[in-house]
C-alpha positions in Angstrom: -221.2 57.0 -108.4 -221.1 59.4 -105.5 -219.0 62.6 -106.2 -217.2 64.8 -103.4 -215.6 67.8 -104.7 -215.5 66.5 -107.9 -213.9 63.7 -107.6 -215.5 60.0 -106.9 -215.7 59.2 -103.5 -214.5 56.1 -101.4 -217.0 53.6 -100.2 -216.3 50.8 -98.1 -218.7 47.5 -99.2 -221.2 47.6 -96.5 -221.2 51.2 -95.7 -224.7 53.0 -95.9 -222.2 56.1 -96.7 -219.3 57.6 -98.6 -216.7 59.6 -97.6 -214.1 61.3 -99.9 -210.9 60.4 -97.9 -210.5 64.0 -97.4 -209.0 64.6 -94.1 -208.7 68.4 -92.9 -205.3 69.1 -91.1 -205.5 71.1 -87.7 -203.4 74.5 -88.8 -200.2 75.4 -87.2 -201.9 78.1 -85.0 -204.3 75.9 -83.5 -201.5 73.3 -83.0 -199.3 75.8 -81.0 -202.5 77.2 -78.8 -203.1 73.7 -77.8 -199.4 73.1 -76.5 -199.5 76.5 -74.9 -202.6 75.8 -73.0 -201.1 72.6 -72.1 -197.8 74.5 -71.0 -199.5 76.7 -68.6 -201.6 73.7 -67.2 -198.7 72.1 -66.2 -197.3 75.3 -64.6 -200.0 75.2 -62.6 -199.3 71.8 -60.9 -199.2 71.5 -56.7 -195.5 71.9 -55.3 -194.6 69.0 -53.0 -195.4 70.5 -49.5 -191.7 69.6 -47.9 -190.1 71.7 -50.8 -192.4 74.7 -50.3 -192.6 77.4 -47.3 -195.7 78.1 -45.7 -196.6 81.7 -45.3 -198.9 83.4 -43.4 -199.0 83.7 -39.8 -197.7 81.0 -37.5 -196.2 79.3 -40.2 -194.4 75.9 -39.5 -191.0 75.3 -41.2 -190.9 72.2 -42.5 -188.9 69.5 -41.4 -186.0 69.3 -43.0 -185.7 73.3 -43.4 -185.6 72.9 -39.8 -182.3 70.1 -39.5 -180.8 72.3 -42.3 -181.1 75.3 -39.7 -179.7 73.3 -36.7 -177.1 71.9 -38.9 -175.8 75.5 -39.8 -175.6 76.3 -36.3 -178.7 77.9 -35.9 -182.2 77.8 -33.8 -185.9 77.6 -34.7 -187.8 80.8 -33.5 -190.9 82.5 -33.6 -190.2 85.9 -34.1 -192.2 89.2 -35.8 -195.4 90.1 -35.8 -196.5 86.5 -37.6 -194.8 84.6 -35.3 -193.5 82.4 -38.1 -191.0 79.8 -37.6 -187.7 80.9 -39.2 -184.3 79.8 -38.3 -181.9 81.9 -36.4 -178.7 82.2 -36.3 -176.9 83.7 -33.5 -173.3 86.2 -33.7 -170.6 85.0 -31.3 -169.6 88.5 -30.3 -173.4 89.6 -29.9 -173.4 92.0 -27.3 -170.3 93.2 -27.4 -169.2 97.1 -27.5 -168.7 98.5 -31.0 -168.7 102.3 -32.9 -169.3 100.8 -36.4 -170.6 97.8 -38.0 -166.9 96.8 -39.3 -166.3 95.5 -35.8 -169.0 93.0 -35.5 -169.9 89.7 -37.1 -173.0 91.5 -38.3 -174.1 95.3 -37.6 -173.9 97.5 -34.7 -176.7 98.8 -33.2 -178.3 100.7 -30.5 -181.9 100.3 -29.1 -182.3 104.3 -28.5 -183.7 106.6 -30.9 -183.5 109.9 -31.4 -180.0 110.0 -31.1 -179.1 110.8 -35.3 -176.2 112.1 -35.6 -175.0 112.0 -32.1 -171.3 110.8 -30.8 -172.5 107.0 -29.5 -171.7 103.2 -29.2 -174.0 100.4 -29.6 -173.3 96.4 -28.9 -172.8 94.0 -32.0 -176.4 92.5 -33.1 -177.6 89.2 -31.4 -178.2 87.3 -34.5 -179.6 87.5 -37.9 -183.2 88.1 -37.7 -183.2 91.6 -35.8 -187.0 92.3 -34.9 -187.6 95.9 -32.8 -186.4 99.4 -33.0 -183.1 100.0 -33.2 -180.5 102.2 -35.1 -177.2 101.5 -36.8 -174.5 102.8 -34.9 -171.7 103.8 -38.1 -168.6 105.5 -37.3 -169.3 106.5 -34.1 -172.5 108.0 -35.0 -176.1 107.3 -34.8 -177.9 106.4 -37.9 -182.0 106.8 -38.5 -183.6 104.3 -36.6 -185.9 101.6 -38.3 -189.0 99.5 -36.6 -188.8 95.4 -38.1 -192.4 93.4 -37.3 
């Protein structure tokens, strides 16, 4: 009789072998790296490309990023120093005289710098993807002036 760990071991008629019926359990820590490793592989799958933005420089906005935009009232532009499609959307009172940014539909601003401090009025902002120099014109006053690629 064939012994395994002191005990007599299983054999099968017909087997050139015996085997104790020992089986050897995979511990718990093993068992959690495993589903962990499989976690992060699935983490790492492709996102559909209509869901997803594409960055870089003249990037195309997909399709139906693009009817969303029209649908909101907006355009599709290049604009900055990537040239990247984004959607615009333009103010109705763009252009119009203002002292502060209370009195536009989004800020008001003036292309000339160098002016901080000083007594001035800008015109509300065109829309809301302002690329240039400009400063915010606040109560009356020139703000610092910012560059936007």
């Amino acid at each position: 009789m064939v012994m395994w760990r002191g005990e007599p071991a299983r054999c099968f008629p017909g087997e050139k072998s015996c085997h104790s019926g020992y089986t050897r359990t995979m511990p718990g820590r093993s068992r959690l790296l495993i589903v962990a490793g499989l976690v992060l592989l699935a983490a790492c799958a492709p996102v559909p490309a209509e869901d997803s933005a594409q960055i870089g420089p003249n990037a195309i906005m997909a399709d139906s990023a693009a009817a969303q935009c029209r649908a909101a009232g907006g355009v599709v532009e290049r604009r900055g120093r990537l040239q990247a499609e984004l959607c615009v959307k333009p103010f109705a009172d763009a252009g119009k005289s203002c002292t502060d940014g209370d009195q536009c539909a989004g800020d008001c601003v003036m292309e000339a710098a160098g002016q901080d401090g000083a007594q001035v009025a800008g015109q509300c902002q065109a829309d809301d993807r302002p690329f240039g120099c400009f400063a915010k014109v606040e109560d009356g006053r020139a703000t610092g002036g910012i560059c936007i690629d």
